[in-house]
C-alpha positions as CSV (number, residue, x, y, z in Angstrom):
1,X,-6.7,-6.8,20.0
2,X,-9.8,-5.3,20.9
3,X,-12.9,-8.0,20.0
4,X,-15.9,-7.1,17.8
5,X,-14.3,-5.4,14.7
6,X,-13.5,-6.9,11.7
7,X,-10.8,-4.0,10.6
8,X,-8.7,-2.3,12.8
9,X,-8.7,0.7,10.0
10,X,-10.9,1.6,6.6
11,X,-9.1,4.2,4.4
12,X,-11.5,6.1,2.1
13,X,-10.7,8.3,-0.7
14,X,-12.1,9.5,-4.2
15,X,-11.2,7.6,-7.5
16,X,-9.5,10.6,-8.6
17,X,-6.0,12.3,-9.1
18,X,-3.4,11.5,-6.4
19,X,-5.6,10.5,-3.7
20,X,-6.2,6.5,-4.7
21,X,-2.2,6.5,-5.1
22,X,-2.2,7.9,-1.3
23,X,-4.8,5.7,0.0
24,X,-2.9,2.4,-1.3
25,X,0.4,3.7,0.0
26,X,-1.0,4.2,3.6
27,X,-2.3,1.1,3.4
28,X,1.1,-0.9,2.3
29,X,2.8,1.5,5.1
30,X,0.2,0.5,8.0
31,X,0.6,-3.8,7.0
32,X,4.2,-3.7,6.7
33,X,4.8,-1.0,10.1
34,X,6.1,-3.2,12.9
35,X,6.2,-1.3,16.5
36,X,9.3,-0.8,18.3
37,X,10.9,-3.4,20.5
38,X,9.2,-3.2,24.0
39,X,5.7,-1.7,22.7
40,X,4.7,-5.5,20.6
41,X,1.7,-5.6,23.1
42,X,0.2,-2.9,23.4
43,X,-3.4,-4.6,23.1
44,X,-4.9,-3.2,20.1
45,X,-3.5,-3.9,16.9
46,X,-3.7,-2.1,13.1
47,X,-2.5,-3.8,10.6
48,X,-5.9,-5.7,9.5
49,X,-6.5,-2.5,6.8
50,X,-8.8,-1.9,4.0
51,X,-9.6,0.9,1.4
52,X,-12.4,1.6,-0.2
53,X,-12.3,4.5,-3.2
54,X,-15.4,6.1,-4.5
55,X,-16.7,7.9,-7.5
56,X,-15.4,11.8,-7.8
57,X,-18.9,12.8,-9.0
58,X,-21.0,10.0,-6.9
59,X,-24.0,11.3,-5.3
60,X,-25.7,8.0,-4.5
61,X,-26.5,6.8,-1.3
62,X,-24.1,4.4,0.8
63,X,-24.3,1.0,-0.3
64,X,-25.3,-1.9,2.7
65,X,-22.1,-3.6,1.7
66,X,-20.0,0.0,2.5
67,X,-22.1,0.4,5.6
68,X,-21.1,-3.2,6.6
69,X,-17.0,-3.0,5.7
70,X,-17.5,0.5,8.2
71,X,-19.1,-0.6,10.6
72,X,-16.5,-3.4,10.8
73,X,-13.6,-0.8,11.5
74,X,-12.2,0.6,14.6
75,X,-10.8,3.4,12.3
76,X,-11.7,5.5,9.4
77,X,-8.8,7.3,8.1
78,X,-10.7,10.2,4.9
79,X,-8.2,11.3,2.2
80,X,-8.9,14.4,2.4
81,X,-8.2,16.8,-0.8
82,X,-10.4,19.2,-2.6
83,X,-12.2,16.5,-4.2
84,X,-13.0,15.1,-1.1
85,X,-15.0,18.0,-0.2
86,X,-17.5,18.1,-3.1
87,X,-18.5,14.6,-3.3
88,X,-21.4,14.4,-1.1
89,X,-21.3,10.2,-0.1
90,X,-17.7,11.3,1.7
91,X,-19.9,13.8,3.8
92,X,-22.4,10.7,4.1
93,X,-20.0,8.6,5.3
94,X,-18.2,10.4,7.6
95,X,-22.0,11.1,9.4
96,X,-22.4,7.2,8.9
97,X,-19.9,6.8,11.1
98,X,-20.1,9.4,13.4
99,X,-23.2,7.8,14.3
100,X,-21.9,4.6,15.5
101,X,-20.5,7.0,18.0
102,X,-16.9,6.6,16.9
103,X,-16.6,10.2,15.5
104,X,-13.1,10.3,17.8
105,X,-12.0,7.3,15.9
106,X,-12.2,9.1,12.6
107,X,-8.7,10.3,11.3
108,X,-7.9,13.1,8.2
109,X,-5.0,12.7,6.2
110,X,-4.4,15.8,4.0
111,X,-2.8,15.4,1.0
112,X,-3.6,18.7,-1.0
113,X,-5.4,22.1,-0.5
114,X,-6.1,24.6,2.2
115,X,-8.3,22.4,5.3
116,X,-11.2,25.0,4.5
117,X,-11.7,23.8,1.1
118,X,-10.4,20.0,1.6
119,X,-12.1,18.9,4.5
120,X,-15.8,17.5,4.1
121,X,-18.1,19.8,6.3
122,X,-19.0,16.6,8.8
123,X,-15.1,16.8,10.3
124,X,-15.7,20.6,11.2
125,X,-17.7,21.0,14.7
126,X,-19.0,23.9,16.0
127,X,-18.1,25.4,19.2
128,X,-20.0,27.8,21.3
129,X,-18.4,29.9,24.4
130,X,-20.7,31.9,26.8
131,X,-19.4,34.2,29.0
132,X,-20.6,37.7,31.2
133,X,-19.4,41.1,29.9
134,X,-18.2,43.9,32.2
135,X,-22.1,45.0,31.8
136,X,-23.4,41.5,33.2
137,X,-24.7,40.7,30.1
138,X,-24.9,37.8,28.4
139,X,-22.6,37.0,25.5
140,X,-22.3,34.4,22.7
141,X,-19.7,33.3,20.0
142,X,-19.3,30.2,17.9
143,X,-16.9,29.1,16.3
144,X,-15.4,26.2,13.8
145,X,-13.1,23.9,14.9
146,X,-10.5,22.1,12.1
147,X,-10.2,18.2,13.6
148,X,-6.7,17.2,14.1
149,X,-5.3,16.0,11.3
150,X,-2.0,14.5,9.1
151,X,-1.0,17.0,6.9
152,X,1.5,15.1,3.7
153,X,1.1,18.3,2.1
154,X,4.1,18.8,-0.5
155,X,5.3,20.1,-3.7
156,X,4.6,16.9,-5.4
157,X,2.7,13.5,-5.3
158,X,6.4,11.7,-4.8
159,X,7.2,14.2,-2.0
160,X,4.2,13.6,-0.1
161,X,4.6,9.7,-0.5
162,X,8.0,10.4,1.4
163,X,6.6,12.6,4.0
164,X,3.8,9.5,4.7
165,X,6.7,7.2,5.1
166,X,7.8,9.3,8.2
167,X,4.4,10.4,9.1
168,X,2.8,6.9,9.5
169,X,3.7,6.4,13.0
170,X,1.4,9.3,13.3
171,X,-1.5,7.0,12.4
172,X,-0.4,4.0,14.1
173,X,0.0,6.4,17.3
174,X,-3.8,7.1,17.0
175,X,-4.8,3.6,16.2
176,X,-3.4,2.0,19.0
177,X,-3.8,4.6,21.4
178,X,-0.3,5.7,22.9
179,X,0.9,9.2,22.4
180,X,2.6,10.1,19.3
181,X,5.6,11.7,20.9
182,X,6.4,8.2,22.4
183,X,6.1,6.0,19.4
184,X,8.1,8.6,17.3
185,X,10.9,8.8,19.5
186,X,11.1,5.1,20.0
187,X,10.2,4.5,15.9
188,X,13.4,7.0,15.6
189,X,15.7,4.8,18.1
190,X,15.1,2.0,15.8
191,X,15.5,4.0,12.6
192,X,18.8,5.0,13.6
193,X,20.3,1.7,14.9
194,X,18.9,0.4,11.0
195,X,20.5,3.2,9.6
196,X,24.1,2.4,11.5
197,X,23.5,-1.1,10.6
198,X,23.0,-0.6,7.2
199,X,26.0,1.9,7.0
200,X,28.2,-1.0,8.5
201,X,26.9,-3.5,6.2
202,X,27.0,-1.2,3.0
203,X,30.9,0.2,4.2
204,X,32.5,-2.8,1.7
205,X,30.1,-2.1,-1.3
206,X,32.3,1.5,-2.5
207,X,35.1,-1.4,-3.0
208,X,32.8,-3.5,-5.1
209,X,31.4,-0.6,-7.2
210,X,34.6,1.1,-7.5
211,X,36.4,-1.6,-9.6
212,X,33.1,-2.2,-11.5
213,X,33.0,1.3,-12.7
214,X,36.7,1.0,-13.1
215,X,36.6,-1.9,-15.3
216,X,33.6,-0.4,-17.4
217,X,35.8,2.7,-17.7
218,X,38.6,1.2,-19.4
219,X,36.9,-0.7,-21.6
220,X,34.8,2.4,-23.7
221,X,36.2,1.4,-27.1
222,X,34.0,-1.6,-27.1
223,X,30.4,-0.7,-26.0
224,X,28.4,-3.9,-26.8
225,X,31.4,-5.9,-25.1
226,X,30.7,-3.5,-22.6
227,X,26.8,-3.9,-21.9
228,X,27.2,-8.0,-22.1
229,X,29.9,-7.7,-18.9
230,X,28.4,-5.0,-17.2
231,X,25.3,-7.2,-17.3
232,X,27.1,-10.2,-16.3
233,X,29.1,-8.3,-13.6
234,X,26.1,-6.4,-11.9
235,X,24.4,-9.9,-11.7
236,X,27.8,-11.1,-9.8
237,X,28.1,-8.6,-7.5
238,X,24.4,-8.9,-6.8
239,X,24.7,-12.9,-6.0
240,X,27.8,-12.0,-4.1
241,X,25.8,-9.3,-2.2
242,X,22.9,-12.2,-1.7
243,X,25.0,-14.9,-0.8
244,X,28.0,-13.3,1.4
245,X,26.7,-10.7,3.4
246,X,23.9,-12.3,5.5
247,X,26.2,-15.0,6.1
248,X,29.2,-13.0,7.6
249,X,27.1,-10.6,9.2
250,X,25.3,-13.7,11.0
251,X,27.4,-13.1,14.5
252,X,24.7,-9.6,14.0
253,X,21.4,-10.3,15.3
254,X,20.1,-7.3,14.3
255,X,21.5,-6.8,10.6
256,X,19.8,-9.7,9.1
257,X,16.4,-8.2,9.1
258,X,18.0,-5.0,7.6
259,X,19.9,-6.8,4.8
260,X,16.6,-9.1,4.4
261,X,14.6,-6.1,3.8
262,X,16.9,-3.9,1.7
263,X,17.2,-7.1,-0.4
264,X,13.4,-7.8,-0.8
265,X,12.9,-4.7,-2.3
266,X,15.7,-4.8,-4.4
267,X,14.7,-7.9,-5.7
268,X,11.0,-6.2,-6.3
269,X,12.0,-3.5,-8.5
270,X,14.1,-5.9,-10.0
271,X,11.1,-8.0,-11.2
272,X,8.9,-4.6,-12.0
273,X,11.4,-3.5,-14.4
274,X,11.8,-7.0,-15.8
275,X,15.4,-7.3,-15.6
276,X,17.6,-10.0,-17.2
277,X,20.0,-10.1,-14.1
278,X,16.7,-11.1,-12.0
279,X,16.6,-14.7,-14.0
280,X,20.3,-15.7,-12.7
281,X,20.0,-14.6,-9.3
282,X,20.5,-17.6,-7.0
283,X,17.6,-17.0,-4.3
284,X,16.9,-19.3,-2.6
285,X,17.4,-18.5,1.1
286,X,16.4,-15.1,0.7
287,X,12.8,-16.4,-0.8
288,X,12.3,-18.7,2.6
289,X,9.8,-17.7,4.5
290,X,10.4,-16.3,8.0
291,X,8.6,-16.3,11.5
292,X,9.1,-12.6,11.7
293,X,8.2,-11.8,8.0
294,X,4.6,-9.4,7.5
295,X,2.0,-9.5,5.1
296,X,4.0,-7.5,2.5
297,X,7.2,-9.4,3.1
298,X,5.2,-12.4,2.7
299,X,3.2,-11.2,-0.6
300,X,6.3,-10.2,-2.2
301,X,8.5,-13.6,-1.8
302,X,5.5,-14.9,-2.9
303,X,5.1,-12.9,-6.2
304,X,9.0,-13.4,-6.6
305,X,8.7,-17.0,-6.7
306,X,5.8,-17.1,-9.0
307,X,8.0,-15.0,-11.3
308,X,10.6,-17.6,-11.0
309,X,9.0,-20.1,-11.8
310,X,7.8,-21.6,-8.3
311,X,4.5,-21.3,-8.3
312,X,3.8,-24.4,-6.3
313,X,6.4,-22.9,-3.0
314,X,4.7,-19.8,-3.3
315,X,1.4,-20.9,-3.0
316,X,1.8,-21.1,1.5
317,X,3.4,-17.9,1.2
318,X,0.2,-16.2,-0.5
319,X,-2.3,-18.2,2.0
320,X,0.3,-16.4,5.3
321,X,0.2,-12.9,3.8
322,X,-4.0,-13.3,2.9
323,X,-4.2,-14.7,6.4
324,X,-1.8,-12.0,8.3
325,X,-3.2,-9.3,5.9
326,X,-7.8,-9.9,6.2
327,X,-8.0,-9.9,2.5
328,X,-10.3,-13.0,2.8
329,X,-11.2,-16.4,1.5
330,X,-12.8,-14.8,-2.3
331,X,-8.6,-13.8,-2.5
332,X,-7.1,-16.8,-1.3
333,X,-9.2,-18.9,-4.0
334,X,-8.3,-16.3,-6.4
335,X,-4.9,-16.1,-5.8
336,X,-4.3,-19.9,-5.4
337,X,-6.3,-20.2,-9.6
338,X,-3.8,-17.1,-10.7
339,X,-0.3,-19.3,-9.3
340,X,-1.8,-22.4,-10.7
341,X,-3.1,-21.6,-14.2
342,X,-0.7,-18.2,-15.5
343,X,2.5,-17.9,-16.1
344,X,4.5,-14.3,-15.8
345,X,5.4,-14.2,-19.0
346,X,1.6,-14.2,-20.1
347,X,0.6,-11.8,-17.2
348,X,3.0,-10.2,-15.0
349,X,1.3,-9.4,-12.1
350,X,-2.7,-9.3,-11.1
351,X,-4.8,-7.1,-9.6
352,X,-8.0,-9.0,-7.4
353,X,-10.5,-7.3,-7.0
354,X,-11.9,-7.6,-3.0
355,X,-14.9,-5.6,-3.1
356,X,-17.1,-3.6,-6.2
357,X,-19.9,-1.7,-5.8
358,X,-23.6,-3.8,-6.6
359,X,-24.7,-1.6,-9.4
360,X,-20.8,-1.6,-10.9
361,X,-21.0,-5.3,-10.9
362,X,-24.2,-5.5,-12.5
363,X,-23.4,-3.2,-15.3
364,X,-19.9,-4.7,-16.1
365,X,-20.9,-8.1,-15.4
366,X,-17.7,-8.2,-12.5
367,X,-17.6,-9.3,-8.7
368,X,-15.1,-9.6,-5.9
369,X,-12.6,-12.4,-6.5
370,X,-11.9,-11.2,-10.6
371,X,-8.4,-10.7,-11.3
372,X,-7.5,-7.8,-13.7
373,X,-4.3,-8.5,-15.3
374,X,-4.2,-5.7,-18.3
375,X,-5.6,-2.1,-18.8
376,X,-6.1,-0.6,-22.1
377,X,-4.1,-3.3,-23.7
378,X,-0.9,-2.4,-20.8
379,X,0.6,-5.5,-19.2
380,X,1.5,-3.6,-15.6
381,X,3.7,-5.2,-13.3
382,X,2.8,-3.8,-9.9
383,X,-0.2,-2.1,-8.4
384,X,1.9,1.1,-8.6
385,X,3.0,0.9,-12.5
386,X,-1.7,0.1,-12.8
387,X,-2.4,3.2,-10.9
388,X,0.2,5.5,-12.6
389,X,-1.4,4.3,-16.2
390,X,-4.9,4.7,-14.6
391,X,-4.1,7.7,-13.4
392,X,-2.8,9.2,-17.2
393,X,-6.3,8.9,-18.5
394,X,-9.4,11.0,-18.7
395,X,-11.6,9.8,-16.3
396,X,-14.8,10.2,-19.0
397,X,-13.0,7.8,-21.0
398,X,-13.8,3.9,-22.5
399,X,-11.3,1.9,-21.8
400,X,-10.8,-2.1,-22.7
401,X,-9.4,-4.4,-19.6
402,X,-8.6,-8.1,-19.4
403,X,-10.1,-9.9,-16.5
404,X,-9.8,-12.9,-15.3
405,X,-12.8,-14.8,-13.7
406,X,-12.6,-17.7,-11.8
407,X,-14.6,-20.3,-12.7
408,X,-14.8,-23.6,-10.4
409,X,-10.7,-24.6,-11.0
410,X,-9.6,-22.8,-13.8
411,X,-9.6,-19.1,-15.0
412,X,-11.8,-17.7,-18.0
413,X,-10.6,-15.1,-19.6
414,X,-13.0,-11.7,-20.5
415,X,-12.5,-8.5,-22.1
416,X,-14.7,-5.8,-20.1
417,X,-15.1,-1.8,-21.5
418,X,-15.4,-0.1,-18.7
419,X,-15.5,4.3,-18.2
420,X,-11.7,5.3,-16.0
421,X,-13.8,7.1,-13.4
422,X,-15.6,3.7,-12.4
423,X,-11.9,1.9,-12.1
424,X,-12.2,2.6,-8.6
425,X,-12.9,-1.1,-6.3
426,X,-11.0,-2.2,-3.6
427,X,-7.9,-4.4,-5.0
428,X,-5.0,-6.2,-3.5
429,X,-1.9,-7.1,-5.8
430,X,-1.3,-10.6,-6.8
């Protein structure tokens, strides 16, 4: 780890269109990425990542409290889109950095438009080549260099999302400072042997699903029999699935953390979409926490728990993932006041808010450490499900959010108005 940075990476975007969505997903990508076997210590490390989203139209200067989260990274990864390019404090803050003398640290990622038009004008550098004519006379030409870059480009914001899946390594290559070409082909090693893994392990499930869709077949003459068993059996064959397969795949070392993970995020869209089988799940060993488990792995068991009722086991699995993941002590108390005093049937999920801008928090009477839990009267139940609503609305208009601000040991709740375009702080799901 190399000493005197706070961050191994800032990600910066505009609080506009896809790019927040982009930002957030590299940032889940980078916490959860764990290298290959045989490259664990390679002496710097990555996975202690921020983001920071500002105003599409902002022309103000950089804020001491966004010099000070820069100048505490190693890395500065710029969203790049044609938004990017016409707000000035990205152009600011790209010089900002460049200053500090770590202008080869900082990284593009292109999610839309032509480099020309996407890139702010600090990444560009100018290139000038002298050279002797046939006459002996002096010539000249400069030219514009385009910075190396990662290019998600794609017909649509899903599409990109799933080329940065495969594209991270491309980013943790940088940050850690091995070529690309090796990482990849050792990222795709282990990619493979999870993919053969998870092909032996799934091989039994056609069996499963064949007599379920059987069963539901024969029985079309009585739909509401129907739904109650298919219900009843989907949340069987999920427990069996839960219960069965880690333990007779045991003699496997290497299948566990596959099943483990396939499971997790099972279990997460599960919870998002607030489904009844969730509730009669038995999950008790998957929930344990794990030596190997990351931040996200952490956060999510965590979360899971909480929905379940367990608010009191889940409470050293939110202090791990805050701890593995930077977010800090404001999030910690924050989170430990959201387990204690709400209840997921109240508010589903939370959003805290890490850091806000000083004339935001002035004007809207919010600071770091407030927990949104509703926006324009929506109860979301993930990050993604608050950004996707955010997202849906003109960014000129007034919208209402519940907020939750923590006060000593308890939580008071506020309703703020507050514009879309100014939705835009640094937040870490609950």
């Amino acid at each position: 780890m190399e000493k005197g940075f706070l961050y191994d990476c800032c990600i910066c975007a505009v609080n506009s269109g896809f790019d927040p969505m982009t930002a957030e997903a590299l940032k889940k990508e980078i916490i959860s990425y764990k290298l290959p076997k045989g490259m664990e210590n390679q002496g710097l490390s990555f996975h202690r990542t921020i983001t920071l989203l500002f105003p599409k139209n902002g022309d103000e200067a950089i804020s001491d409290e966004i010099r000070s989260l820069t100048s505490q990274s190693r890395w500065l990864v710029i969203v790049c889109s044609e938004q990017t390019r016409a707000a000035p404090v990205m152009s600011r803050l790209i010089l900002f950095f460049s200053e500090l003398g770590r202008k080869s640290n900082i990284l593009p990622l292109l999610v839309e438009g032509e480099p020309s038009r996407s890139f702010p004008e600090p990444l560009f550098e100018k290139r000038t080549s002298h050279w002797l004519d046939e006459d002996s006379v002096k010539r000249s030409v400069t030219e514009t260099v385009e910075p190396l870059a990662v290019d998600i480009r794609a017909k649509n914001p899903k599409a990109s999302l799933r080329l940065l899946r495969q594209l991270k390594v491309k980013v943790v290559a940088a940050m850690i400072d091995v070529p690309y070409d090796a990482l990849e082909r050792r990222h795709y090693k282990r990619t493979r042997r999870r993919l053969m893994t998870a092909a032996a392990i799934l091989v039994s499930v056609p069996i499963l699903a064949g007599s379920f869709f059987t069963y539901m077949w024969w029985n079309t003459k009585r739909q509401m029999d129907i739904a109650v068993e298919k219900a009843q059996i989907s949340k069987d064959l999920f427990t069996k699935i839960c219960s069965e397969y880690p333990e007779r795949l045991s003699h496997i070392p290497s299948a566990l953390p596959v099943i483990d993970e396939i499971l997790l995020d099972s279990l997460e869209q599960l919870k998002v979409a607030d489904s009844v089988i969730f509730e009669k799940l038995d999950l008790d060993r998957l929930l344990l926490p794990d030596s190997k488990d990351d931040a996200r792995s952490l956060l999510v068991k965590g979360m899971l728990l909480r929905y379940t009722g367990r608010s009191e086991e889940a409470e050293s699995l939110y202090e791990k993932a805050c701890q593995a993941a930077s977010y800090g002590q404001t999030y910690l108390d924050s989170s430990l006041l959201f387990l204690r005093h709400t209840s997921p049937e109240i508010w589903p999920s939370g959003l805290c808010i890490l850091s806000i801008h000083e004339n935001q928090a002035q004007y809207y009477g919010l600071s770091a450490g407030d927990i949104i839990v509703s926006i324009d009267n929506y109860k979301f139940r993930s990050m993604e499900q608050f950004y996707l609503y955010r997202n849906s609305l003109s960014s000129s208009d007034t919208i209402e959010i519940t907020v939750l601000h923590p006060c000593e040991d308890k939580l008071e709740e506020n309703k703020v108005r507050i514009r879309v375009e100014d939705l835009n702080f640094s937040m870490a799901e609950m």
